[in-house]
C-alpha positions as CSV (number, residue, x, y, z in Angstrom):
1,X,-34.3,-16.5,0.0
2,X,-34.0,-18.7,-3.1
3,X,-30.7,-20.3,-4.1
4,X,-30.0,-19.4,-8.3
5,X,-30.2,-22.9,-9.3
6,X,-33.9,-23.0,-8.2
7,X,-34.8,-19.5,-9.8
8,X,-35.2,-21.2,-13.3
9,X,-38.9,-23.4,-11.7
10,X,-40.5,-19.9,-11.0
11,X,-41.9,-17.2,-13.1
12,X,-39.3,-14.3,-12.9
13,X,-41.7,-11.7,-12.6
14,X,-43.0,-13.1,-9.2
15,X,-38.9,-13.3,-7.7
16,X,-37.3,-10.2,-6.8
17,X,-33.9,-9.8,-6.0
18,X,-32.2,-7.1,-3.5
19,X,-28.6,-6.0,-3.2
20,X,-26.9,-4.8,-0.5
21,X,-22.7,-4.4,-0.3
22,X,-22.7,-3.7,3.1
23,X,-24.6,-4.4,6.9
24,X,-25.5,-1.5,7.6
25,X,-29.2,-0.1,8.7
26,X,-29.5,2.4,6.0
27,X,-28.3,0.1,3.0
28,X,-30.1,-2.7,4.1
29,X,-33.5,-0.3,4.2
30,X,-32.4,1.2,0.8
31,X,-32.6,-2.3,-1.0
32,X,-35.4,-3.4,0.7
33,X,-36.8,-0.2,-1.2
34,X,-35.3,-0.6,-4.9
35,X,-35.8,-4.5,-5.3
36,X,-34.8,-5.6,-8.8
37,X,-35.7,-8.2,-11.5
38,X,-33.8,-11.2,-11.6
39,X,-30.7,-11.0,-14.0
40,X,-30.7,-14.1,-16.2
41,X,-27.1,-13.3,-17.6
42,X,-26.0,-13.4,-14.5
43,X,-28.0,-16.8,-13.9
44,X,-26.2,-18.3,-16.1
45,X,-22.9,-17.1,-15.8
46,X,-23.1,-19.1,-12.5
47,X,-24.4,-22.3,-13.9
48,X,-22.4,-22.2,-17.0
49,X,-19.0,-22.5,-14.0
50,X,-21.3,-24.8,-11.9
51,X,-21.5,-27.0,-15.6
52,X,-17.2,-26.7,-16.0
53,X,-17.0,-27.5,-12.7
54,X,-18.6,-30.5,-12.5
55,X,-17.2,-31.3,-16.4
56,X,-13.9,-31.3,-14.9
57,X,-13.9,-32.2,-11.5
58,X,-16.4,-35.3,-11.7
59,X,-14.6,-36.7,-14.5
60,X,-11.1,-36.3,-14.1
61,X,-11.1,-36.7,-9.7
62,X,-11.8,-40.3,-10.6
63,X,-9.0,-40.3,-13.1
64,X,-6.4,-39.2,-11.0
65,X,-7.6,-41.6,-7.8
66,X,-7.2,-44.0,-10.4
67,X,-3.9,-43.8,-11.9
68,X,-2.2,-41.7,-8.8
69,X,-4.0,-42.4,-5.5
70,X,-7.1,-41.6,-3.8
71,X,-8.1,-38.6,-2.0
72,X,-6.6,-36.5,-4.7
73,X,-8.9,-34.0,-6.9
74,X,-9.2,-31.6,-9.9
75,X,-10.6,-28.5,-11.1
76,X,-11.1,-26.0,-13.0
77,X,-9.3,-23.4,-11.0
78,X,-7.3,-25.8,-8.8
79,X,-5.7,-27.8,-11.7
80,X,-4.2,-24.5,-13.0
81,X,-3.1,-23.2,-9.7
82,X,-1.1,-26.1,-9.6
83,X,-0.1,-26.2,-13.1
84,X,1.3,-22.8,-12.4
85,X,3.2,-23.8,-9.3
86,X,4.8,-26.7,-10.9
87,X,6.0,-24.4,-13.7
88,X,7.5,-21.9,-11.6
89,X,9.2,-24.6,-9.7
90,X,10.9,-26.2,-12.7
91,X,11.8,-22.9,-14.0
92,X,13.6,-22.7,-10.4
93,X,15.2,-26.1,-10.9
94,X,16.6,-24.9,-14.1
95,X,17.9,-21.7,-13.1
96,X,22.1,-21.4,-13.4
97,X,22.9,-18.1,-11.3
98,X,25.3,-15.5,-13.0
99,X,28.0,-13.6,-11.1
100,X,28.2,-9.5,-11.0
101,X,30.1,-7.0,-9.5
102,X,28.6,-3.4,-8.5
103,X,30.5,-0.6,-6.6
104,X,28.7,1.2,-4.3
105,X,30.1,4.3,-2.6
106,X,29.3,6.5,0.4
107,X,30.0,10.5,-1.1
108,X,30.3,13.7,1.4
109,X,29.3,17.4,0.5
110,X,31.5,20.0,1.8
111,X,28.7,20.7,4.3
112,X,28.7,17.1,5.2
113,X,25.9,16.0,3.7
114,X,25.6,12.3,3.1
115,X,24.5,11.0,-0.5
116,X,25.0,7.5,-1.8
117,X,26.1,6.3,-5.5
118,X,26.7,3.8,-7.8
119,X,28.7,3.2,-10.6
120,X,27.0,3.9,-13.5
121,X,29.3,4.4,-16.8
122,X,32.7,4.3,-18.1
123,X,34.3,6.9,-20.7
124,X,30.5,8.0,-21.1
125,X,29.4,4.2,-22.0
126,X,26.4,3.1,-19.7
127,X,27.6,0.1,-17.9
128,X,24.8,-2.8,-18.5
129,X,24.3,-5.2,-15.5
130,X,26.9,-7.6,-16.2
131,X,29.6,-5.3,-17.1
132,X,31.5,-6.2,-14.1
133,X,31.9,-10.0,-14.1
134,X,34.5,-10.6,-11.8
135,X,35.7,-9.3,-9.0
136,X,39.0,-7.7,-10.6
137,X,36.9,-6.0,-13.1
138,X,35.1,-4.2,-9.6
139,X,38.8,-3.7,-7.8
140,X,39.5,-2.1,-10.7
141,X,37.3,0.7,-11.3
142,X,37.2,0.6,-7.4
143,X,41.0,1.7,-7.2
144,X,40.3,4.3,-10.1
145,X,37.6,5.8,-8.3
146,X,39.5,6.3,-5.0
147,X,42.5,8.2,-7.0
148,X,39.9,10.7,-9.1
149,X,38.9,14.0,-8.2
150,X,34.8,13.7,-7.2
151,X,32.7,16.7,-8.4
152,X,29.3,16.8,-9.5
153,X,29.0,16.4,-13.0
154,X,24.8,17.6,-13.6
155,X,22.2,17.8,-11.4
156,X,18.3,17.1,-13.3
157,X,15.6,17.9,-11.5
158,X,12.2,16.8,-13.0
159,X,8.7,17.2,-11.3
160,X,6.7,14.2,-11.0
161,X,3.5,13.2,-9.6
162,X,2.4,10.3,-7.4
163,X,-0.8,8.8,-7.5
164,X,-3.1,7.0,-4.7
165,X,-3.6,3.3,-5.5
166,X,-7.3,2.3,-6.2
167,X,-9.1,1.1,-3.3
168,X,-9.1,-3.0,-2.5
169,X,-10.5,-5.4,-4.5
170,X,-10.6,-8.8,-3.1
171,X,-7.9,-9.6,-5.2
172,X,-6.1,-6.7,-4.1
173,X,-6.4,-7.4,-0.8
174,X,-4.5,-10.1,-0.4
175,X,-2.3,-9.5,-2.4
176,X,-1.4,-6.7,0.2
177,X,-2.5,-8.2,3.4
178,X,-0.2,-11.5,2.8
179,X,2.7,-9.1,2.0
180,X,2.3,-6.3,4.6
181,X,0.8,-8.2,7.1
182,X,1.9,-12.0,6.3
183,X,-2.0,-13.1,6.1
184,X,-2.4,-16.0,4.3
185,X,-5.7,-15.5,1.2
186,X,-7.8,-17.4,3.8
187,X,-7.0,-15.6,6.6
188,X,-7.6,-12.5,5.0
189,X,-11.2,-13.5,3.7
190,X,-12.1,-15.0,7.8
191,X,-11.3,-11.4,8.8
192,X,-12.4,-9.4,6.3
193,X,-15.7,-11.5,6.5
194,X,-15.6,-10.7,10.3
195,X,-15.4,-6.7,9.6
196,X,-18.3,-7.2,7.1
197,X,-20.7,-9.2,9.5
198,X,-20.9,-6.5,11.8
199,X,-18.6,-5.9,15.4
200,X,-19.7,-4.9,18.8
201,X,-19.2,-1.2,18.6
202,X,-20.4,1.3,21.4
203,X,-24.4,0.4,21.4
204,X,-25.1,-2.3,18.9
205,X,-23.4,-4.7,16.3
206,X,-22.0,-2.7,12.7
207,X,-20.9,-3.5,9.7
208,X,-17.1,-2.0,9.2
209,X,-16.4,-2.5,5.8
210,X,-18.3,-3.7,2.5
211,X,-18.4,-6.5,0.9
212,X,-15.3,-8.0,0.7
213,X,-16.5,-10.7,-2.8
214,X,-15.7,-8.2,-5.6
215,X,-13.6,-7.2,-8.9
216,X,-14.5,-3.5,-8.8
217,X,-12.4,0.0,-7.6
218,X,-15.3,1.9,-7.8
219,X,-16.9,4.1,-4.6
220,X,-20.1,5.3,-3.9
221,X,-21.3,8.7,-3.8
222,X,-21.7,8.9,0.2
223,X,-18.7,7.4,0.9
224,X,-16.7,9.6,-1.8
225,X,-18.6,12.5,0.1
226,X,-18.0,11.7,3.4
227,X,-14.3,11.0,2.5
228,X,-13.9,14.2,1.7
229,X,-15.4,15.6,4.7
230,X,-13.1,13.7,6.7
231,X,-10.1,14.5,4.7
232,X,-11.0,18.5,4.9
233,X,-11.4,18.5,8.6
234,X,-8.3,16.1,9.2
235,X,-5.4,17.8,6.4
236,X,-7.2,21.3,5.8
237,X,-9.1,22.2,3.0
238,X,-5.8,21.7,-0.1
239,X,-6.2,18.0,0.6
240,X,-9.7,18.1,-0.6
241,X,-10.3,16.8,-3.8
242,X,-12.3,19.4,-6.3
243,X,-13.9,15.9,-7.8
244,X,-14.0,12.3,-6.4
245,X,-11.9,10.4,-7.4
246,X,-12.6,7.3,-9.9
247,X,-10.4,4.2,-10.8
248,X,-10.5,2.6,-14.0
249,X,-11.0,-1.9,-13.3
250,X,-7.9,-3.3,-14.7
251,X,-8.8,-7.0,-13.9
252,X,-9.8,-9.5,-16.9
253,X,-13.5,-10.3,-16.6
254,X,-14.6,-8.2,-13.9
255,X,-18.1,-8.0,-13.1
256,X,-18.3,-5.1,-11.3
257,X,-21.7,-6.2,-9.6
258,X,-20.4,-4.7,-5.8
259,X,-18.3,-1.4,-5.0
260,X,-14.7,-1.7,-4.6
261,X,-13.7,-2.8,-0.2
262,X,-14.0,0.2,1.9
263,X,-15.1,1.1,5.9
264,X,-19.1,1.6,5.8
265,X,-18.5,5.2,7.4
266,X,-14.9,7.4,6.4
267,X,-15.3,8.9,9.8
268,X,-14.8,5.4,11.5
269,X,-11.0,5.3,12.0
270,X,-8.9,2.8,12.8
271,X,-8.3,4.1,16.0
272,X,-11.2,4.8,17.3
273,X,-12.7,1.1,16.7
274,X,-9.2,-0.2,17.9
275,X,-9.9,-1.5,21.2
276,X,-13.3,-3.2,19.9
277,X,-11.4,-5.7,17.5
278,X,-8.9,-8.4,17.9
279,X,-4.9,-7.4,17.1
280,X,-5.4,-8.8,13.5
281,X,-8.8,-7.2,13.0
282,X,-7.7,-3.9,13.9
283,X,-4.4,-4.5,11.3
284,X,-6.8,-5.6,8.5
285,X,-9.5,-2.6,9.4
286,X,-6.2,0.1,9.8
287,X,-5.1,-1.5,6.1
288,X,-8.9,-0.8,4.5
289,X,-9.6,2.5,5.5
290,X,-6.3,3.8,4.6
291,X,-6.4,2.3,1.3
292,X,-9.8,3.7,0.8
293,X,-9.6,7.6,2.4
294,X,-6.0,8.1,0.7
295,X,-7.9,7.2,-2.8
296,X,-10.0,10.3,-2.5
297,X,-6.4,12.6,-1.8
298,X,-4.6,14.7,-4.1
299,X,-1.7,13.6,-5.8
300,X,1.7,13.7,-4.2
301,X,4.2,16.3,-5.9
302,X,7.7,15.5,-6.3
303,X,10.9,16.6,-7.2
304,X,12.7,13.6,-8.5
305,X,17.1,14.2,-8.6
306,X,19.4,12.6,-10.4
307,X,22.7,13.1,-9.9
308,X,26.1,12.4,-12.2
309,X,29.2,12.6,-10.3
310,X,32.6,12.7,-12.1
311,X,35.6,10.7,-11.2
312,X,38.0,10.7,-13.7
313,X,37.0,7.8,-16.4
314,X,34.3,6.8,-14.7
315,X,30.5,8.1,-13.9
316,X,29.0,7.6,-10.5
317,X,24.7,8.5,-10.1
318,X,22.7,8.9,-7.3
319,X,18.6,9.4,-7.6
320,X,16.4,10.7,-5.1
321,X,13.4,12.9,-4.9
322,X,11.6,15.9,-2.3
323,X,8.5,15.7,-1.3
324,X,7.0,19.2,-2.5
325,X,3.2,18.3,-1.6
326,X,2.7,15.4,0.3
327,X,-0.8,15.1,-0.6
328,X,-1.9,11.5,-0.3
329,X,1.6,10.6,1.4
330,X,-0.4,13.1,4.2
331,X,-2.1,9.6,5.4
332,X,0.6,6.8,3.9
333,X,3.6,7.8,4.4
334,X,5.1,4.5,3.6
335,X,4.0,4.4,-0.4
336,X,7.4,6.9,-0.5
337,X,10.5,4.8,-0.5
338,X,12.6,6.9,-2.7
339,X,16.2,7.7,-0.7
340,X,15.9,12.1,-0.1
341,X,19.2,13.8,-1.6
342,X,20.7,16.9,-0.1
343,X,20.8,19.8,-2.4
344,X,23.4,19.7,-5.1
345,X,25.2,22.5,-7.7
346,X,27.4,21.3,-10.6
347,X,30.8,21.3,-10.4
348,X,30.7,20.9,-6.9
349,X,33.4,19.4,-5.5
350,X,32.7,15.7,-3.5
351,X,34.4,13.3,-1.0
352,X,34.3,9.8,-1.1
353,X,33.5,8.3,2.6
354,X,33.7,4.8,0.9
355,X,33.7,3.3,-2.0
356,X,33.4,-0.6,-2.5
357,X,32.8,-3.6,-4.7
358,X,29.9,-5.8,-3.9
359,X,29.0,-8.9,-5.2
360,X,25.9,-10.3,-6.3
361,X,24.7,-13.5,-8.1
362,X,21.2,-13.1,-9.9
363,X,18.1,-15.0,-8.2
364,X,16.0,-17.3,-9.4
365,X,12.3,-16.6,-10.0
366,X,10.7,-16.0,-6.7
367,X,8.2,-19.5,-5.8
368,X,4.4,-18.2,-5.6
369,X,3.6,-16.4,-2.4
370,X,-0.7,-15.9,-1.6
371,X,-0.2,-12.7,-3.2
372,X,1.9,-13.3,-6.4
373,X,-0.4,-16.7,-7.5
374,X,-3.6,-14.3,-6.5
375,X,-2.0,-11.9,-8.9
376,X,-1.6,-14.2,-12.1
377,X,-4.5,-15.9,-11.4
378,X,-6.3,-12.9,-11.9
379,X,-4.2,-11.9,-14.6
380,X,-5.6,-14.6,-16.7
381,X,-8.6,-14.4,-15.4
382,X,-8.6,-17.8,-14.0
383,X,-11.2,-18.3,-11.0
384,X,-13.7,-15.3,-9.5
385,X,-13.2,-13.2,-6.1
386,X,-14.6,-15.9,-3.9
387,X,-12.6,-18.6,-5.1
388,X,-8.9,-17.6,-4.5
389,X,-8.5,-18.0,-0.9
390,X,-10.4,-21.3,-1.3
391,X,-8.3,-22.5,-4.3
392,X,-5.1,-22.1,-2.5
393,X,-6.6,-23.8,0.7
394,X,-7.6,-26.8,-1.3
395,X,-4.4,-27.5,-3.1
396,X,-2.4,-27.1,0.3
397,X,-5.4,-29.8,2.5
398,X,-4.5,-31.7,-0.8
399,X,-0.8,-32.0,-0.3
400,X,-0.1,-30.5,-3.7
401,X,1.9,-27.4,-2.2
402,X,3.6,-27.1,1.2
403,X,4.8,-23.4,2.6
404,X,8.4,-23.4,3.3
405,X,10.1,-19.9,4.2
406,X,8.6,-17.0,3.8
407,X,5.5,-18.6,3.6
408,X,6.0,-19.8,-0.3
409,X,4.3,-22.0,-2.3
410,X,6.5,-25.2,-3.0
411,X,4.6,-27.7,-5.4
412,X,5.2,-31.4,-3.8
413,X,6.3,-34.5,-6.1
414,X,2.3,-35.7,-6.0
415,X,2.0,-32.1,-8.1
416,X,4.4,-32.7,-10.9
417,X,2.9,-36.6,-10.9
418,X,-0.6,-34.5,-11.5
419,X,0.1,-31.8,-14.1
420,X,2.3,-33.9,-16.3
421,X,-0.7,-36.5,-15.9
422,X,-3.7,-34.0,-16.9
């Protein structure tokens, strides 16, 4: 094995390189068979980061140990992560919150149906967000709602459909993992890389998933296959998919060199390697192979309500949809939030269980979680796959960020000292 930075002292017709994206016997024999020449853009694509790197971080570490204190360090990648943080904290600092009123009510059908509503327009004007200022504004419409005669206005159905999500990218990941799961970018990577290495399963060591270093949603062939095999024999033969499906790279500089993150074998399922991998494993494993398997599913058909309901002056809507096909929802069930409506004729007459004013006061910007700085890193295309979780463990062993509730990203003073400095 020869590191890129010595591949420039040998002739590159005598080096070979092999690729594999995953540990398993048969892709490891496959490379082993279809070796390739070495890719010089690819070369020096890596040294041309290992040149910035060292541009910024040998010259302006010094710098800041310098003017700020020692032990401190910049980057390339790290610099803007912190940049970023400090931003979105001063855009918290700045923020004045603004008072609004809704009114939310709680409507019965004559067959006792539950539905709920919100006000939604006034002598046929659409009420923007801060039409209600104050509270009397709310009692108000409140008091003219409970004196009006409730029937529904129109009833529009429209038929929509709902897509899978592409599989994971390392990006992707997460981005998901920190919010469904609370992993931190690090953790993720520890167990992902865990699943990749290979587990004790039944008679020998595997590889669960692929490699978990990569920018790309696309699948291979045997997987896309095998996926379907599965998803035939599991949902019946209308959840197969006529073609495989394919997912366009949205990320900015993507190099698409390895397959998107998915289980090494569709038929491997979460519960069946269960008691072979540690609570956390199994969570990360279950999140994978669900990702990848509902990628290959139909599309979800829905019928998406919206309902007007009359009260005298004012306009009260409630949206909703039915689930005509479940389709992918088959193995996600939870990628369908929307609340389900009971079904509804115009002029129908309505009760009002409750009707109240609520209060709100508009947030802030929300500080950086893992997931949301992942995010926007990518979406400028700062830093590669392997260097998120890394960049946001650095600038935390650094004391430039601290994690306060929710596991946010809270830029110390040292941080704003920094980035006003560079």
């Amino acid at each position: 094995v020869i590191a890129s930075d010595q591949v420039g002292l040998l002739e590159d017709e005598k080096v070979e390189r092999i690729t594999f994206h995953e540990i398993t016997e048969s892709a490891i024999k496959n490379a082993l068979e279809h070796p390739r020449k070495i890719d010089r853009n690819l070369v020096n694509a890596q040294q041309a980061r290992r040149i910035l790197d060292r541009l910024v971080g040998y010259t302006l570490s010094p710098f800041l140990w310098k003017k700020i204190a020692k032990g401190l360090s910049a980057g390339r990648v790290q610099s803007v992560a912190v940049r970023l943080i400090v931003e979105r904290e001063r855009e918290v600092l700045a923020f004045v919150p603004r008072e609004y009123w809704t009114v939310e009510a709680q409507l019965a059908t004559p067959r006792n149906e539950s539905l709920p509503a919100r006000l939604h327009a006034t002598n046929g004007e659409t009420l923007d967000k801060f039409a209600l200022a104050t509270q009397a504004d709310a009692d108000a419409a409140v008091t003219a709602i409970r004196a009006a005669t409730l029937s529904v206005a129109s009833v529009e159905r429209k038929q929509v459909k709902k897509s899978p999500s592409a599989p994971y990218t390392t990006s992707t990941l997460q981005q998901e993992a920190n919010r469904k799961l609370g992993f931190s970018a690090k953790q993720t990577m520890m167990l992902a890389q865990q699943l990749y290495e290979g587990m004790k399963i039944g008679g020998g060591e595997v590889g669960l998933i692929t490699y978990m270093r990569t920018d790309s949603t696309s699948l291979a062939q045997t997987f896309t296959d095998a996926a379907a095999d599965y998803i035939a024999k599991t949902f019946g033969k209308k959840y197969r998919p006529e073609q495989p499906r394919t997912y366009a790279t949205k990320s900015k500089g993507a190099q698409e060199a390895h397959e998107a993150i998915r289980p090494t074998d569709a038929a491997r399922t979460p519960e069946s390697v269960q008691s072979h991998l540690s609570d956390q494993q199994a969570k990360l494993y279950d999140l994978i192979w669900r990702r990848a398997v509902a990628s290959q599913m139909p599309d979800a058909q829905l019928e998406a309500t919206t309902v007007d309901i009359k009260a005298g002056d004012h306009t009260l809507r409630s949206t909703g949809s039915v689930v005509a096909f479940d389709g992918f929802l088959a193995l996600t069930p939870e990628s369908q939030k929307d609340t389900l409506l009971p079904h509804l004729t115009e002029k129908e007459p309505l009760a009002a269980e409750s009707v109240e004013p609520k209060q709100h006061f508009t947030e802030p910007p929300a500080r950086y979680s893992d997931a949301s700085l992942v995010k926007v890193l990518e979406e400028h295309g700062i830093g590669r796959p392997s260097t998120y979780a890394p960049t946001i463990a650095t600038i935390t062993e650094r004391g430039y960020v601290e994690r306060i509730v929710n596991r946010r990203l809270k830029p110390t003073d040292i941080a704003f000292a920094v980035t006003d400095l560079l």
